[in-house]
DOGUDREN-77968 format. One record per residue: residue number from 1; x, y, z of N, C-alpha, C in turn. Coordinates in Angstrom, 1 decimal. Layout:
! residues N
seq=NUM	n.x=X	n.y=Y	n.z=Z	ca.x=X	ca.y=Y	ca.z=Z	c.x=X	c.y=Y	c.z=Z;
...
This chain:
! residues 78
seq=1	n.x=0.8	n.y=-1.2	n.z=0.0	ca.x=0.0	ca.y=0.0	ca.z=0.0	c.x=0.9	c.y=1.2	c.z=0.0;
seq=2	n.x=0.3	n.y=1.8	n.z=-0.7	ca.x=1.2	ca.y=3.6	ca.z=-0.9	c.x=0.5	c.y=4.4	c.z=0.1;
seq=3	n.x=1.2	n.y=5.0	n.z=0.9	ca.x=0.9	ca.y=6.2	ca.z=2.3	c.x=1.4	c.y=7.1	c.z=2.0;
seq=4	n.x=0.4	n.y=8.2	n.z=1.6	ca.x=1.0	ca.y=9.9	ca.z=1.2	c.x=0.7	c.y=10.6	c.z=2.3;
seq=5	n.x=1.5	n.y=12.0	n.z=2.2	ca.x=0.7	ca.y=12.7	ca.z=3.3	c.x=0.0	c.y=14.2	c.z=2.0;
seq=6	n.x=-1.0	n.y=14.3	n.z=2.0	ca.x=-1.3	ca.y=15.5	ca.z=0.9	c.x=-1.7	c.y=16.9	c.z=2.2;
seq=7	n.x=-1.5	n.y=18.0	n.z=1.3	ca.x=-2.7	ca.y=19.4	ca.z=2.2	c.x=-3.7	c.y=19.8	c.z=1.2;
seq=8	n.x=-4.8	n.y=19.9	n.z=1.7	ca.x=-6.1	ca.y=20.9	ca.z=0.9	c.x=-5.3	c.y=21.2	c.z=-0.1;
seq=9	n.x=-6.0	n.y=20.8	n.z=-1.3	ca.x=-5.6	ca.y=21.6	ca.z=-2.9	c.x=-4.9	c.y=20.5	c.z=-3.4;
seq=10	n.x=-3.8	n.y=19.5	n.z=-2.8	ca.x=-2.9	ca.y=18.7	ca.z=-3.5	c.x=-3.8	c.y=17.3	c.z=-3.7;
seq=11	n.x=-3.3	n.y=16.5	n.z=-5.1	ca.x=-3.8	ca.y=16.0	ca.z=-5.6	c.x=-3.1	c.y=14.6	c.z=-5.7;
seq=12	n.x=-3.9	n.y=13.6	n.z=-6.2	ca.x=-2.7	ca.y=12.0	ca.z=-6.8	c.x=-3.3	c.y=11.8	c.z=-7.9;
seq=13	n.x=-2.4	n.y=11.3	n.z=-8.5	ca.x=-3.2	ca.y=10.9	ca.z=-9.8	c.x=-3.1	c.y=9.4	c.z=-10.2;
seq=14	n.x=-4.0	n.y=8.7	n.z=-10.7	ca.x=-3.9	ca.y=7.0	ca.z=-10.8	c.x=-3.7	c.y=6.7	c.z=-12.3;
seq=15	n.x=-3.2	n.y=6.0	n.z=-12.6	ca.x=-3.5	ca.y=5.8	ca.z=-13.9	c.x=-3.0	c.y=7.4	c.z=-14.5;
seq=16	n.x=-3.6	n.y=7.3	n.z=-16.2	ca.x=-3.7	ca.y=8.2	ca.z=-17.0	c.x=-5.1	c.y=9.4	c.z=-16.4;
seq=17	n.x=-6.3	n.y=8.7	n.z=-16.0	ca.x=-7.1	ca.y=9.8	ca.z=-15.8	c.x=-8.3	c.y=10.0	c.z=-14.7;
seq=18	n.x=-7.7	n.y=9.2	n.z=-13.9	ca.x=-8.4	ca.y=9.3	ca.z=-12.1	c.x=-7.0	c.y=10.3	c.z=-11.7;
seq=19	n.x=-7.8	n.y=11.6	n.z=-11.1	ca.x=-7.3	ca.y=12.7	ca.z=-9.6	c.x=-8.2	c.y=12.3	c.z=-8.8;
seq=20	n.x=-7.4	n.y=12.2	n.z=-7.3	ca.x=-8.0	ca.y=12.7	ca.z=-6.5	c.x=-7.4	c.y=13.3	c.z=-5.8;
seq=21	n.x=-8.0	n.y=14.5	n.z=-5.0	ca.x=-8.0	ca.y=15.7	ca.z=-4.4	c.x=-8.3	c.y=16.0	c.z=-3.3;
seq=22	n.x=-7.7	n.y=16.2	n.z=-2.4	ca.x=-8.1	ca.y=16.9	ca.z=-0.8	c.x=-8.7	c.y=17.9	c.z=-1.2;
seq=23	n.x=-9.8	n.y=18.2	n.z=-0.7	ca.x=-10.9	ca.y=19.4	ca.z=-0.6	c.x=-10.7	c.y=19.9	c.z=0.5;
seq=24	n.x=-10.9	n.y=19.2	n.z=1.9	ca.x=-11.1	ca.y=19.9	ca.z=3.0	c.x=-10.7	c.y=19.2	c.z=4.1;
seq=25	n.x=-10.6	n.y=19.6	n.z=5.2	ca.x=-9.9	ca.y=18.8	ca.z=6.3	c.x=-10.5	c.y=19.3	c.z=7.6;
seq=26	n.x=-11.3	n.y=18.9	n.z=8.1	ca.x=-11.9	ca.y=19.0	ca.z=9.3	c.x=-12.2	c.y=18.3	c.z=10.6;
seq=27	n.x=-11.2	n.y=18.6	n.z=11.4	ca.x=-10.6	ca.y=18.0	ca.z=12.8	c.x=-10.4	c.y=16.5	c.z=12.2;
seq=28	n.x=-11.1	n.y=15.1	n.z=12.5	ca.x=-10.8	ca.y=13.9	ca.z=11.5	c.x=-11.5	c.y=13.3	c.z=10.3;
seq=29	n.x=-12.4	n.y=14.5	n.z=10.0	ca.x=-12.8	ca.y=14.4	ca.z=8.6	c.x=-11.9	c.y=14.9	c.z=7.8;
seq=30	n.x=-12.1	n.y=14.1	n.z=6.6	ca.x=-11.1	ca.y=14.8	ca.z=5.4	c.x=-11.9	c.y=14.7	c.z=4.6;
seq=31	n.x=-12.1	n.y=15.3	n.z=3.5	ca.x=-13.3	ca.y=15.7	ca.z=2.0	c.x=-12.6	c.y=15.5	c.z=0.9;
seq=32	n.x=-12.7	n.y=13.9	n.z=0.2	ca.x=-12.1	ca.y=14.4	ca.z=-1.1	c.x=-12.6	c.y=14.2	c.z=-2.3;
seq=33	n.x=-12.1	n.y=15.0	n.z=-3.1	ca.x=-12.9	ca.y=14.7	ca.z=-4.4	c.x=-12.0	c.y=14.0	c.z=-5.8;
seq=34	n.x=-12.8	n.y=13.5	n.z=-6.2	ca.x=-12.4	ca.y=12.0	ca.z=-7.4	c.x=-12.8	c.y=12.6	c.z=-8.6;
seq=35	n.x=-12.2	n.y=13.0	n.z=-9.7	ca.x=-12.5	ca.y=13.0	ca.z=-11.0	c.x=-11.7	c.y=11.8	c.z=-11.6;
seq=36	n.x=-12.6	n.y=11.4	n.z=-12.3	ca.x=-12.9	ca.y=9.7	ca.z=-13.2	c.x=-13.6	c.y=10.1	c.z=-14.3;
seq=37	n.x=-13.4	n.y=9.0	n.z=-15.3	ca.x=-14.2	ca.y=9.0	ca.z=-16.2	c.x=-15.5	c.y=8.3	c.z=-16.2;
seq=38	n.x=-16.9	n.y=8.6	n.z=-16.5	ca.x=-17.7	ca.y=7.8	ca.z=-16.4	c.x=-17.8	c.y=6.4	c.z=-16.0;
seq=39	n.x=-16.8	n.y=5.6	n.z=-16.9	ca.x=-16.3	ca.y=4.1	ca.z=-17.0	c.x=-16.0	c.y=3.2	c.z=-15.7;
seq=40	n.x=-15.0	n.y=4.5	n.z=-15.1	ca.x=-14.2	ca.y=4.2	ca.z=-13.7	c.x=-15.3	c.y=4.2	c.z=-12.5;
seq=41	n.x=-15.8	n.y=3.3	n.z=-12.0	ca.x=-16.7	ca.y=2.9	ca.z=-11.2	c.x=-16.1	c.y=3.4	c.z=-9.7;
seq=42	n.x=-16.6	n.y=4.0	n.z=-8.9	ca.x=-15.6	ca.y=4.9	ca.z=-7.6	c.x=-16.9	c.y=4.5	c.z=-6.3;
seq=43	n.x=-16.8	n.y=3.6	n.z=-5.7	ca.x=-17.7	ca.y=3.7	ca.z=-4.6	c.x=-16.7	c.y=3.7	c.z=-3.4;
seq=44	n.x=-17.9	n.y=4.0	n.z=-2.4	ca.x=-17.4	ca.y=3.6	ca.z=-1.2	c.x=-17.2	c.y=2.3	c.z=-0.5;
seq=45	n.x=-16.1	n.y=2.0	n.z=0.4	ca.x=-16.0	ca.y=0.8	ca.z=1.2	c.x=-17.1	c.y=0.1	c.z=1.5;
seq=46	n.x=-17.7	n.y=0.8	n.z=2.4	ca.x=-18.6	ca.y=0.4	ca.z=3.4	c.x=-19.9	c.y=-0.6	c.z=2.3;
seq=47	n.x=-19.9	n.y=0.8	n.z=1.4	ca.x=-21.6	ca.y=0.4	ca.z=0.6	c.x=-20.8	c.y=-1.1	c.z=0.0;
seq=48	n.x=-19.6	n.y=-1.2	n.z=-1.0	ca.x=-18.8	ca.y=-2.8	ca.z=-1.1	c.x=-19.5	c.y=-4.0	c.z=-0.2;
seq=49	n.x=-19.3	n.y=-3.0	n.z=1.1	ca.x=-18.9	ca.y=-4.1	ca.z=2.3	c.x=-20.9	c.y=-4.5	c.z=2.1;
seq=50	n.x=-21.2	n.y=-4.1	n.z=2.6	ca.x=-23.2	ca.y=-4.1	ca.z=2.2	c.x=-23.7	c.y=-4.5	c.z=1.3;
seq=51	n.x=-23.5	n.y=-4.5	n.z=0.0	ca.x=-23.9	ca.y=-5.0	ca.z=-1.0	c.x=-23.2	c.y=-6.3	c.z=-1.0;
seq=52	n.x=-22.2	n.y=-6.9	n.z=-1.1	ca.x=-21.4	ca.y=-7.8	ca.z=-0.6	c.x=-22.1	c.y=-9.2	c.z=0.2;
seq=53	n.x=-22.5	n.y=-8.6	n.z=1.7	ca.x=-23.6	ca.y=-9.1	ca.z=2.4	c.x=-24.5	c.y=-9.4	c.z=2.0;
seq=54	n.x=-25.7	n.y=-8.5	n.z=1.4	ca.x=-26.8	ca.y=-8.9	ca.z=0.9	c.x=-27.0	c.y=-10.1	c.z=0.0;
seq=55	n.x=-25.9	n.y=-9.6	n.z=-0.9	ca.x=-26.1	ca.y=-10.8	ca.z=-2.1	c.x=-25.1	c.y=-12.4	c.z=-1.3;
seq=56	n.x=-25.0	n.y=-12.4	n.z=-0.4	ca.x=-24.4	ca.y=-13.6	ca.z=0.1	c.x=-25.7	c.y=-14.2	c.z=0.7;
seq=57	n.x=-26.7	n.y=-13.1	n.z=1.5	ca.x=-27.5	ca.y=-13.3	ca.z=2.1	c.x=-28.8	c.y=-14.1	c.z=1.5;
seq=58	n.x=-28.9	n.y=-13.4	n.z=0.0	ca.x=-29.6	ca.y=-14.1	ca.z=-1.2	c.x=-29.3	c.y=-15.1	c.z=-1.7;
seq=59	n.x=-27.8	n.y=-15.7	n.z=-2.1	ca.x=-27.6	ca.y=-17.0	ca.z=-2.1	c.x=-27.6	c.y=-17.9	c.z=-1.2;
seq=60	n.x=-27.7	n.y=-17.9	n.z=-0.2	ca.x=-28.2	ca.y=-18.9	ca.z=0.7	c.x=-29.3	c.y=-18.9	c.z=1.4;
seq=61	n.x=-30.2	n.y=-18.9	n.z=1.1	ca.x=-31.5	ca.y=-18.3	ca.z=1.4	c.x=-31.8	c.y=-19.7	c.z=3.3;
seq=62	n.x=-32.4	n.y=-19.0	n.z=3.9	ca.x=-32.8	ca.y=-20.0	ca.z=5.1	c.x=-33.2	c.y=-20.7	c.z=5.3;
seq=63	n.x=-33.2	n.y=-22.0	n.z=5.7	ca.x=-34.1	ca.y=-23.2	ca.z=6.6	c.x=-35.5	c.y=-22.9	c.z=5.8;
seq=64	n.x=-36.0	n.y=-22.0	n.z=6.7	ca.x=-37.2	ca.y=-21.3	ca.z=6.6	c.x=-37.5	c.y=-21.1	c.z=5.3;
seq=65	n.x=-37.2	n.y=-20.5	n.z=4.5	ca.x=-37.2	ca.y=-20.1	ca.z=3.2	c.x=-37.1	c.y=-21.4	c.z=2.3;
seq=66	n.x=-36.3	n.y=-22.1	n.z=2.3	ca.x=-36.5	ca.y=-23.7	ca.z=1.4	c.x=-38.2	c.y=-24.5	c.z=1.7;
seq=67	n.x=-38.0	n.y=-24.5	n.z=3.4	ca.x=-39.2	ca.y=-25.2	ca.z=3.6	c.x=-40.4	c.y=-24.4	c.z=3.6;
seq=68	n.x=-40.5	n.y=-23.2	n.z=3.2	ca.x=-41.5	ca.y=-22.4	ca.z=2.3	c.x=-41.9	c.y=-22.9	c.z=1.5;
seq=69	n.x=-40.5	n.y=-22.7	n.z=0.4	ca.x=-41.0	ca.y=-23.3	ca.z=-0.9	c.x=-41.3	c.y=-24.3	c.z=-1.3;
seq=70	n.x=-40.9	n.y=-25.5	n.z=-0.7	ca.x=-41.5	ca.y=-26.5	ca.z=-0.5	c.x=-42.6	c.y=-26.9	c.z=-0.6;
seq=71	n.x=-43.3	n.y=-26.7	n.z=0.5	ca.x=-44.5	ca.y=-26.3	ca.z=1.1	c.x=-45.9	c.y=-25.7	c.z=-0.1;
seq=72	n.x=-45.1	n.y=-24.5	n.z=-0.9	ca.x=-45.7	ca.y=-23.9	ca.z=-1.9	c.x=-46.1	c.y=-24.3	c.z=-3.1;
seq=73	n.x=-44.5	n.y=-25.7	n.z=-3.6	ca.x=-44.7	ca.y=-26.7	ca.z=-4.4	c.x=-45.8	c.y=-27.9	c.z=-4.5;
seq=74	n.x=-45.6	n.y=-28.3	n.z=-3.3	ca.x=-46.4	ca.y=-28.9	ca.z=-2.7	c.x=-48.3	c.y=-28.9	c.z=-3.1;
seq=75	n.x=-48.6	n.y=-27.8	n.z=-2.7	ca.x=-49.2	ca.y=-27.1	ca.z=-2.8	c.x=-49.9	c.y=-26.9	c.z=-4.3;
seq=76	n.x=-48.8	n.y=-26.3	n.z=-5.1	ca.x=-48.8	ca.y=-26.3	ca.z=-6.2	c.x=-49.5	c.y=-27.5	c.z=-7.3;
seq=77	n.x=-48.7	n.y=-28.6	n.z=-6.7	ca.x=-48.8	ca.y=-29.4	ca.z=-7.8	c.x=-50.0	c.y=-30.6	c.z=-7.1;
seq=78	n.x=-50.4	n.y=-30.5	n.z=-6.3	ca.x=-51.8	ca.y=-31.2	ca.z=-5.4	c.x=-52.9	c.y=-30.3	c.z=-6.2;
């Protein structure tokens, strides 16, 4: 991992055409801003980390949820 130290205004640049930029620095917030090209997909960790979960949570669906459908089959074809 690369560890910079930037101030407000100073920039990195990735590649040929991702900056990003310190905007603002407040007590242990820091604000920065990302110019990308449309293409370049830029989220946050956290939302990764959450979406991530959900769709784990979807492929394995519960106990409960099999013997539902089951049930519904069942059902179905009676």
């Amino acid at each position: 991992m690369l560890v910079l130290s930037r101030r407000v205004g100073e920039s990195v640049v990735v590649g040929d055409d991702v900056t990003i930029t310190i905007l603002e620095v407040r007590g242990d917030v820091v604000r920065v801003g990302i110019d990308a090209p449309r293409s370049v997909k830029v989220q946050r960790a956290e939302l990764l980390a959450e979406i991530e979960d959900t769709n784990r949570a979807a492929a394995s669906p519960s106990d409960d949820t099999v013997a539902n459908l089951s049930e519904a089959l069942k059902k179905h074809t009676d």
